[in-house]
N, C-alpha and C positions, 0 to 999 in steps of 0.2 A: 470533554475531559474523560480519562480514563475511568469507570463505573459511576463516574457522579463526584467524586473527589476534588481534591485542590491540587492531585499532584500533580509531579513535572513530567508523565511519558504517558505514552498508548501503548496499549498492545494491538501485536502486528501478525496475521496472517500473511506466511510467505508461502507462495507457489510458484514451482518449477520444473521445467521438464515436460510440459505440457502441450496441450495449445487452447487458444479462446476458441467458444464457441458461443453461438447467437444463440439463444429461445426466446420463441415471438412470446411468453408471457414474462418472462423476468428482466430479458435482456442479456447482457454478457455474462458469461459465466467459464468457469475454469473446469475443463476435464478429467482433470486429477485431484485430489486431496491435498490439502496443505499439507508441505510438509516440515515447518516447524511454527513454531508461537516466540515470539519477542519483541523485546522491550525497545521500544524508538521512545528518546528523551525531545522534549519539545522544544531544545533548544539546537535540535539536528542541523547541519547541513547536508547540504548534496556531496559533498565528497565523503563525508562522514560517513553517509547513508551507506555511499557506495562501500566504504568498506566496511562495514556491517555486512552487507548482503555477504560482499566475498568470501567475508570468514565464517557467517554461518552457514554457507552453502558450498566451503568447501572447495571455491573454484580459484583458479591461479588468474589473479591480473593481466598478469603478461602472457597468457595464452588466452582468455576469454573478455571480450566485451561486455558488459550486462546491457539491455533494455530496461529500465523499469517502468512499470504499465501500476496504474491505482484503481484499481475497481471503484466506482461511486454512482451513486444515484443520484440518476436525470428527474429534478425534481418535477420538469415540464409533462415529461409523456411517464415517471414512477416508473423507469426501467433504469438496469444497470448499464454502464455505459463503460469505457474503461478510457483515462484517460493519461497520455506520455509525463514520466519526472524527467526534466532536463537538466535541471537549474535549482539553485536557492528559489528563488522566488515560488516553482513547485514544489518545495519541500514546505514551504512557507503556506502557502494556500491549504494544501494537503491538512496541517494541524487547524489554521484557522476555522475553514470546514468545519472542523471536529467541533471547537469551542464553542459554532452557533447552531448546532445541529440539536446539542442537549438529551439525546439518544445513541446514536452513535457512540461506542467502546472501543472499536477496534477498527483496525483500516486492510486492507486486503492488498497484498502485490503481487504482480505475475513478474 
């Protein structure tokens, strides 16, 4: 949950315009800076999601497709990994994640 709270959203590191890259000590990681902070409500869907992204990034639907990729830690080898949203059901794990993590604030998208 978002700082420890009860409330209903996370906050969201967006990255764009980039690309991933691997380091053999952390894992995946993004080459550029975030470039904004927002509020995803836990009760998102994927279409939803998607138009969040469009409108805070500015991009035209009908000219651009998004990927979205979620940065998360591989708890088996504690390296970042990044892994595809397709679906509800990934938007859906995405929060769960969050609620059993108990550290985790905020979630990271390429």
């Amino acid at each position: 949950m978002a700082s420890g709270s009860n409330s209903n959203y996370v906050m969201c590191w967006l990255y764009y315009d980039g690309n991933i890259i691997s380091n053999s000590v952390i894992g995946s990681t993004y080459n550029k800076d975030p470039i904004r902070f927002v509020k995803l409500l836990f009760n998102l869907k994927f279409g939803g999601l998607l138009d969040l992204l469009y409108a805070k990034l500015f991009i035209d639907p009908s000219m651009y497709k998004l990927k979205v990729l979620r940065r998360v830690l591989n708890t088996t080898t504690n390296k970042f990994v990044v892994a595809p949203i397709v679906d509800d059901d990934d938007v859906e794990y995405m929060f769960e994640s969050l609620d059993g993590s108990g550290s985790k604030v905020h979630v990271e998208l390429y």
